[in-house]
C-alpha positions in Angstrom: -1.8 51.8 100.8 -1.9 53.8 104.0 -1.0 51.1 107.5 -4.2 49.4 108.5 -3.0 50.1 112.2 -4.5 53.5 113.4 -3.3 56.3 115.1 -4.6 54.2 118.5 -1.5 52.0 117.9 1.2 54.3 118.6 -1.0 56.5 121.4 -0.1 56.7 125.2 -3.3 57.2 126.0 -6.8 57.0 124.9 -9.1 59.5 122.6 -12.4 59.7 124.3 -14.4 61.8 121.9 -15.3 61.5 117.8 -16.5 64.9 117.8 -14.7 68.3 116.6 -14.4 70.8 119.1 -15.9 73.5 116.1 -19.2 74.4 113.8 -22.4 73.5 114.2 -24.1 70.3 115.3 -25.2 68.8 112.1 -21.2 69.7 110.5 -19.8 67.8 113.7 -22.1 64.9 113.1 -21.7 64.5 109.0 -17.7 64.7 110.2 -17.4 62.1 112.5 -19.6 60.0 110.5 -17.7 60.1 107.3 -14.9 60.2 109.2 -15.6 56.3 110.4 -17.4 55.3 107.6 -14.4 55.9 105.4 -12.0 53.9 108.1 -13.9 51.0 107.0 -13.8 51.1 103.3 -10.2 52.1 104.1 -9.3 48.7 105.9 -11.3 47.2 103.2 -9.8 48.6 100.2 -6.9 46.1 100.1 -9.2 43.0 100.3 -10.5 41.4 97.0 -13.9 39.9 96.4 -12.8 36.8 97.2 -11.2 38.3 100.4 -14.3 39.8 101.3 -16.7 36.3 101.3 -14.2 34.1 103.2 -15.3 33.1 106.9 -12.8 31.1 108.0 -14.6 29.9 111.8 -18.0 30.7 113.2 -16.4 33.3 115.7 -15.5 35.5 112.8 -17.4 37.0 110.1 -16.6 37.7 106.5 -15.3 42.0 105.6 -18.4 41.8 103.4 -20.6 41.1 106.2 -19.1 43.9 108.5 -19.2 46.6 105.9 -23.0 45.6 105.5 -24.1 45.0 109.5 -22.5 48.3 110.1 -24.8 49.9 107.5 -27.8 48.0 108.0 -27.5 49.6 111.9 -27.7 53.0 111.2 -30.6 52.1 108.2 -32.0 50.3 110.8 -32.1 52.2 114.7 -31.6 55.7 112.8 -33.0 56.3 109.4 -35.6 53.5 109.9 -36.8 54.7 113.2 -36.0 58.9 112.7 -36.3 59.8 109.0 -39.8 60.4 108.0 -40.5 58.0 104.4 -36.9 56.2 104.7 -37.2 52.9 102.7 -35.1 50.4 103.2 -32.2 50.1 100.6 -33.2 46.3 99.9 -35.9 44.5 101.4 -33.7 40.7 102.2 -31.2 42.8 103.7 -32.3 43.2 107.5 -32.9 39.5 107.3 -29.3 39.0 106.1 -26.9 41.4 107.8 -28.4 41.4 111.4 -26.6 40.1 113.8 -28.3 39.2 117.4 -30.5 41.7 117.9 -33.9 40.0 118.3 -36.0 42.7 118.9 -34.9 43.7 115.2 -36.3 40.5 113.2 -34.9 37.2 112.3 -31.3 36.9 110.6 -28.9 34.4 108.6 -27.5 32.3 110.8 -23.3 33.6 112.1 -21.4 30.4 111.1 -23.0 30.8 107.7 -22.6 34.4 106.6 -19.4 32.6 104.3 -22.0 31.3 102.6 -23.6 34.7 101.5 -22.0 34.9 97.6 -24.6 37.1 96.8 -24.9 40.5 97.5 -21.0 41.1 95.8 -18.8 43.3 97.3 -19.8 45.8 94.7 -23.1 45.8 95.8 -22.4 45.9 99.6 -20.1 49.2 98.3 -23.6 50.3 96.1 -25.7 49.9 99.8 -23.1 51.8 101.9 -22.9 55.1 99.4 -26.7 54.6 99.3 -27.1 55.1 103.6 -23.9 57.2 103.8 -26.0 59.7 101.3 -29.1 59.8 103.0 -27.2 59.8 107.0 -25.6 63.1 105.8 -28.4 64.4 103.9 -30.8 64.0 107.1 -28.6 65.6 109.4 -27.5 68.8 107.6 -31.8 68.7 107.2 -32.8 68.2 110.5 -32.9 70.8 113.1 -30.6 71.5 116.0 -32.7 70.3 119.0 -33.5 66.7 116.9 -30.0 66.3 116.0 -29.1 66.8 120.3 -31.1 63.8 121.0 -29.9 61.8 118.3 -26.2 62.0 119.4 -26.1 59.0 122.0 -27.8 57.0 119.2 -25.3 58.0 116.5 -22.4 57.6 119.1 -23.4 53.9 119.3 -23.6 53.5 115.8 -20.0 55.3 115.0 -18.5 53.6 118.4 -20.0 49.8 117.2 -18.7 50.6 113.7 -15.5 50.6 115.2 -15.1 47.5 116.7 -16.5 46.1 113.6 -13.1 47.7 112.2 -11.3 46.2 114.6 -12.7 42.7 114.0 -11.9 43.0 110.2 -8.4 42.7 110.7 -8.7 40.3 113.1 -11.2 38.0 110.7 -9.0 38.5 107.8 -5.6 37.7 109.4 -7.1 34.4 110.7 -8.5 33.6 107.0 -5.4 34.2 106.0 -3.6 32.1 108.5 -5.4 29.3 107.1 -3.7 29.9 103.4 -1.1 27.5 103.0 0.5 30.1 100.7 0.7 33.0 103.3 -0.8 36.6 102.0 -0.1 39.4 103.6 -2.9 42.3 104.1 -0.2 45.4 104.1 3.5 44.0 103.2 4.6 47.2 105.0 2.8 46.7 108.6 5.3 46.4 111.1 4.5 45.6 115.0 4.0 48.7 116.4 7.4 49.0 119.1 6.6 48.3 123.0 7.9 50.5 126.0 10.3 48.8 128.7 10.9 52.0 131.2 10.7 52.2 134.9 10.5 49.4 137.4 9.2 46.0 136.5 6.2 45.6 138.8 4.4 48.9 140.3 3.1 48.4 144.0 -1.2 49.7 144.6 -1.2 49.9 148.7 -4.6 48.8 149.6 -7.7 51.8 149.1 -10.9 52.3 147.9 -11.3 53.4 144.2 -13.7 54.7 141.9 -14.1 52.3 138.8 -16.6 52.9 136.1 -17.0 55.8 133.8 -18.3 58.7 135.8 -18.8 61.4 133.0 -21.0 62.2 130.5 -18.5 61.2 127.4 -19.0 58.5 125.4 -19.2 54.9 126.7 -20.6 51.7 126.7 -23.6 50.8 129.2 -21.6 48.2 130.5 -18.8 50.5 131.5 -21.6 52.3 134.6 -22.6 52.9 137.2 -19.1 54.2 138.5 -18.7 52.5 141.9 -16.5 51.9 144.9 -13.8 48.9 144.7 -11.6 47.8 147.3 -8.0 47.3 145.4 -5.1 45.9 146.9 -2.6 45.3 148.0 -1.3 44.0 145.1 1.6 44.2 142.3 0.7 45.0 138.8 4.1 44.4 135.8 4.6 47.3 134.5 5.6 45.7 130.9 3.7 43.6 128.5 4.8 39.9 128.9 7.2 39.5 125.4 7.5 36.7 123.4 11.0 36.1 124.8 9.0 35.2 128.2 6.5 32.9 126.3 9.2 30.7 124.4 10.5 30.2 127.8 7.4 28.8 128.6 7.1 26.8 125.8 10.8 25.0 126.3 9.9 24.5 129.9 6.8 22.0 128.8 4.5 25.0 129.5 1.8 23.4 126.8 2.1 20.0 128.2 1.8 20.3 132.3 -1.7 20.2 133.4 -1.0 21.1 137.5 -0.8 24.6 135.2 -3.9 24.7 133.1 -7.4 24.9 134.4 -9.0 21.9 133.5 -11.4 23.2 130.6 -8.0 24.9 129.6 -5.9 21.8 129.1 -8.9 20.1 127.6 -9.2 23.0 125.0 -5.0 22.8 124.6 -4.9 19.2 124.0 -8.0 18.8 121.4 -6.6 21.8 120.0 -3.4 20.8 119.2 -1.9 23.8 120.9 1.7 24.3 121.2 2.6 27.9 121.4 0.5 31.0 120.8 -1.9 31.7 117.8 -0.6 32.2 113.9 2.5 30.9 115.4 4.2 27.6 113.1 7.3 26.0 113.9 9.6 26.0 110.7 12.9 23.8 110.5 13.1 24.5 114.2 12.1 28.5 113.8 9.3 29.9 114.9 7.4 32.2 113.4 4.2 34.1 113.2 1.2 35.1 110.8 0.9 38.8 110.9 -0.7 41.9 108.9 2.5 41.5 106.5 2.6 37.9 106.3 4.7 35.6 107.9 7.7 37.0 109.8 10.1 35.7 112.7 8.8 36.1 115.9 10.0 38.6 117.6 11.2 38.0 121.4 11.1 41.8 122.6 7.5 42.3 121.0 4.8 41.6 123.4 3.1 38.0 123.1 0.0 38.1 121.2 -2.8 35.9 120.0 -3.4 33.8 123.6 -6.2 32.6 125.2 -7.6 33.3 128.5 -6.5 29.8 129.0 -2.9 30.0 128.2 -2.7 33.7 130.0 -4.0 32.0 133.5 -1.7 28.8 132.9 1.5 30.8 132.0 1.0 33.2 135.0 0.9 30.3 137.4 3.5 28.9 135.7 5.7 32.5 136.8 4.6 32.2 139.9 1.7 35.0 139.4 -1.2 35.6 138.4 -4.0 38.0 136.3 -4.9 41.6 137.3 -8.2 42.3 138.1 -9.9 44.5 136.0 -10.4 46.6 138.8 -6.4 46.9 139.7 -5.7 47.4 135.6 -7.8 50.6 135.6 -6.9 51.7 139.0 -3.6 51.2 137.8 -3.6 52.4 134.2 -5.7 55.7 135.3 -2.5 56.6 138.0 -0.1 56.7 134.5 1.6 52.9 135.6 1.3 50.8 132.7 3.9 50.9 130.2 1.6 50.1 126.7 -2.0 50.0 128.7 -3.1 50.8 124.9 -2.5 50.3 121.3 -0.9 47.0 121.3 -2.5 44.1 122.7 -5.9 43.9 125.0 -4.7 42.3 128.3 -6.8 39.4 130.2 -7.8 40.5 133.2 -9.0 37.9 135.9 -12.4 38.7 136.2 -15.7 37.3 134.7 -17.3 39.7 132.5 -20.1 40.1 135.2 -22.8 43.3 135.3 -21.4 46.5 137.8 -23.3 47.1 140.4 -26.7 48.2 139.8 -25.9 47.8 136.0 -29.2 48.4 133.9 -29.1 47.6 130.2 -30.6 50.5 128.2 -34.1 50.2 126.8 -35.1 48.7 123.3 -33.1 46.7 120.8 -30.2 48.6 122.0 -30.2 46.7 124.6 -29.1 43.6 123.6 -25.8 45.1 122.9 -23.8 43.9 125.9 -26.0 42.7 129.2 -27.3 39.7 127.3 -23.9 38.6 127.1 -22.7 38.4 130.9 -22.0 35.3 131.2 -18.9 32.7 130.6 -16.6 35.3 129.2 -13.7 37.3 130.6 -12.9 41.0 130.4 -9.6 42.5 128.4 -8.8 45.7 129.2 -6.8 48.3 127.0 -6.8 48.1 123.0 -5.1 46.7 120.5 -2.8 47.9 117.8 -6.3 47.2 115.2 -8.4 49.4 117.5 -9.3 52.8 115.7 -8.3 56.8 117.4 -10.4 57.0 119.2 -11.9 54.2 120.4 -10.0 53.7 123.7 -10.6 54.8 126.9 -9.6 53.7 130.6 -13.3 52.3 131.4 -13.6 50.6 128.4 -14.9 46.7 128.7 -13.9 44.2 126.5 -14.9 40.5 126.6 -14.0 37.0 125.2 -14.7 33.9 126.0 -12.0 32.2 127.4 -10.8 30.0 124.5 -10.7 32.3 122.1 -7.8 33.9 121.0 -7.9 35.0 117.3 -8.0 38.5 118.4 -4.9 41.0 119.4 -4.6 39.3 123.3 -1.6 39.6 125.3 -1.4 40.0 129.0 0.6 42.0 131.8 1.1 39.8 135.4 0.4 40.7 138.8 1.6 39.4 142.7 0.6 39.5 145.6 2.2 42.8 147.7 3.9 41.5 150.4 
C-alpha cells in the first residue's frame, strides 16, 4: 500500500487551494471532491472491520464513524439543502453519524460510537459510493452560477473531510497503542526527516503585524478578521525540540518536579501515570515508541511528538523558556524562519484558543463549527506529518485542550530578546 503520510509531510510550505487551475467549474469541483473522497478510503483501505469499530477513548472516534460523518455532511448541508428530491440514503443515519451540530438534530452520543456494530464497514463503503454518485452527478447537472455559490460550502465540506483524515490516523494509532501485541498500520512508514540549518533561535525586533488570513482563499472562520498584533521582542528556536532534548528531560526528574508543571498539569501527570511522552514504553531499559509501523526505537534526532500542552509549558520552563505565541509563530513562520513550521508535528503555541478580534461565527449550522468551542483549549499552529496536501496554510488554527496529546504535537521554544 501507498504511505498514509501525504505529500504535506515532506512540504516546506503549505498548499492553499484544492482546486485545478483548468476546465470548467463543475470538472474543478467533481476533481477535488473525488480527489478527497478517495484520500479517505485510501487511509482506510489497510484497516479491517474490526479496525474500523474500535474507539479506544471518548476523544477519538472509530474510522467507521469518520468515513460516515464525512458523508452524512455533504448529504446533509449540500444535497439535503441544494438538490431538489434528494432522499436521504438511510433514514437512522443523521441520528447516528452527527457529530455536534445541533441545529442538525439529535445524535449518538461520542464516547459511544465504539458501540455502533451495525452499519458494517461494508455498508458505510455502500453509503459513501451512494453520496459520492449523486455529489458528482449534481454538479456536472447544475449550472455555472449555482455551482459559484456553492463553492464556500463544498470547500467546508472537502477542508473538514480532511481533518477527519487526519484524525483517522491519529484514532487508529492510539487503538493500536492499546494492543498488547503491537500492529502496525503501514510496516513501511518511516518518520518523515526534520531540518537542523541556520541559527538556533531567530530574533523578531518589536513591530506591528498583520495576523489573520487576509485573502479570499480558503480558510476557516476562525482564522479572520486579519488584524494588527504587537510582536516582540522576542526569540523564536528555529528547530523542533527532538527527542534527544526530551530524554534529557526525563533523566533530569522532568516528570516528577512540580515548581515545573502548572498545577492542573502535574495533577493530570500524576493520575496519569505519565512518565515520558505518549506511545512511548520503557523496555529492559529502552525506550521506545508506538508509531504508523509499529513499535520502533525512539529516535533522539526526530522531533518529540505526542505531548501535551501540559508537558510542552513544564519542559520549556524547565529550559529556561517558554511557548511562542501564536502570534510570533505566524509572524515568524510567514518571514521563511522556522525550520519544519509544517508537515511534522503541530506546535503548542501559548495562547488560549480565544475569538480574533471582531470574530463573527458564520450563520446556520455551520456555525457551530469552531466559535462554540473558544474556550479551555490551546492553539497549535503548523501541521502534522497525517495532515493531507493541501490542508496547511500559515493562518491555519488548530486547538486542543490542554491534556490531550494523542495527536501529532510537538513544540518549538521561545525567549525573551534581550
Amino acid at each position: 500500500m501507498t504511505k498514509p503520510a501525504s505529500a504535506a509531510a515532506t512540504s516546506a510550505a503549505p498548499c492553499t487551494s484544492l482546486f485545478s487551475d483548468s476546465g470548467s467549474l463543475a470538472q474543478k469541483l467533481v476533481e477535488a471532491y473525488l480527489e478527497v473522497r478517495n484520500e479517505t478510503e485510501r487511509r482506510a483501505a489497510s484497516l479491517s472491520p474490526e479496525d474500523q469499530l474500535i474507539q479506544s477513548m471518548p476523544d477519538a472516534s472509530p474510522a467507521k464513524w469518520h468515513r460516515a460523518h464525512t458523508t452524512w455532511f455533504f448529504e446533509q448541508f449540500l444535497l439535503a439543502e441544494h438538490s431538489k428530491g434528494y432522499k436521504p440514503f438511510h433514514p437512522d443515519y443523521a441520528y447516528l453519524f452527527n457529530s455536534y451540530y445541533v441545529t442538525a438534530g439529535p445524535r449518538h452520543a461520542r464516547h459511544q460510537r465504539g458501540h455502533l456494530t451495525r452499519p458494517s464497514a461494508e455498508e458505510i463503503t455502500a453509503y459513501r459510493r451512494h453520496v459520492d454518485a449523486v455529489m458528482v452527478k449534481f454538479f456536472q447537472g447544475a449550472g455555472e452560477d449555482a455551482l459559484a455559490k456553492l463553492v464556500p460550502l463544498v470547500e467546508v465540506g472537502l477542508n473538514h473531510e480532511q481533518q477527519h483524515q487526519e484524525l483517522m490516523l491519529t484514532d487508529i494509532l492510539h487503538a493500536f497503542a492499546q494492543n498488547p501485541i503491537p500492529p502496525a498500520y503501514d510496516p513501511a512508514w518511516k518518520f518523515p526527516a526534520s531540518t537542523r540549518t541556520g541559527e538556533a533561535w531567530m530574533t523578531l525586533n518589536e513591530g506591528i503585524h498583520t495576523v489573520g488570513h487576509s485573502d479570499d482563499s480558503f480558510h476557516f472562520d476562525n482564522e479572520k478578521p486579519a488584524h494588527r498584533a504587537l510582536v516582540g521582542p522576542v526569540k523564536i528556536g528555529r528547530h523542533l525540540v527532538t527527542n534527544a532534548e526530551w530524554l534529557a528531560f526525563i533523566n533530569d526528574g522532568g516528570y516528577s518536579t512540580p515548581t515545573l508543571w502548572l498545577m492542573d498539569g502535574f495533577a493530570t501527570a500524576s493520575n496519569e501515570g505519565w512518565q515520558a511522552p505518549g506511545h512511548w514504553r520503557q523496555i529492559d531499559g529502552e525506550w521506545l515508541v508506538m508509531t504508523l509501523a509499529g513499535l520502533q526505537p525512539v529516535d533522539p534526532a526526530a522531533p518529540v511528538c505526542h505531548i501535551s500542552y501540559y508537558e510542552a509549558d513544564a519542559f520549556a520552563r524547565w529550559s529556561g523558556k517558554h511557548l511562542p505565541t501564536e502570534m510570533e509563530w505566524e509572524v515568524a513562520a510567514r518571514a521563511g524562519h522556522l525550520n519544519d513550521a509544517f508537515g511534522i508535528v503541530w506546535q503548542w503555541t501559548r495562547s488560549a484558543y480565544a475569538p480574533y478580534p471582531g470574530y463573527r461565527a458564520i450563520e446556520g449550522a455551520l456555525g457551530e463549527y469552531n466559535g462554540k468551542f473558544m474556550v479551555n483549549q490551546f492553539v497549535l499552529r503548523g501541521s502534522s506529518l497525517a495532515t493531507p496536501s493541501g490542508h496547511s496554510r500559515l493562518t491555519y488554527r488548530n486547538f486542543f485542550y490542554p491534556h490531550h496529546r494523542w495527536q501529532f504535537t510537538g513544540l518549538r521554544l521561545a525567549d525573551y530578546a534581550t
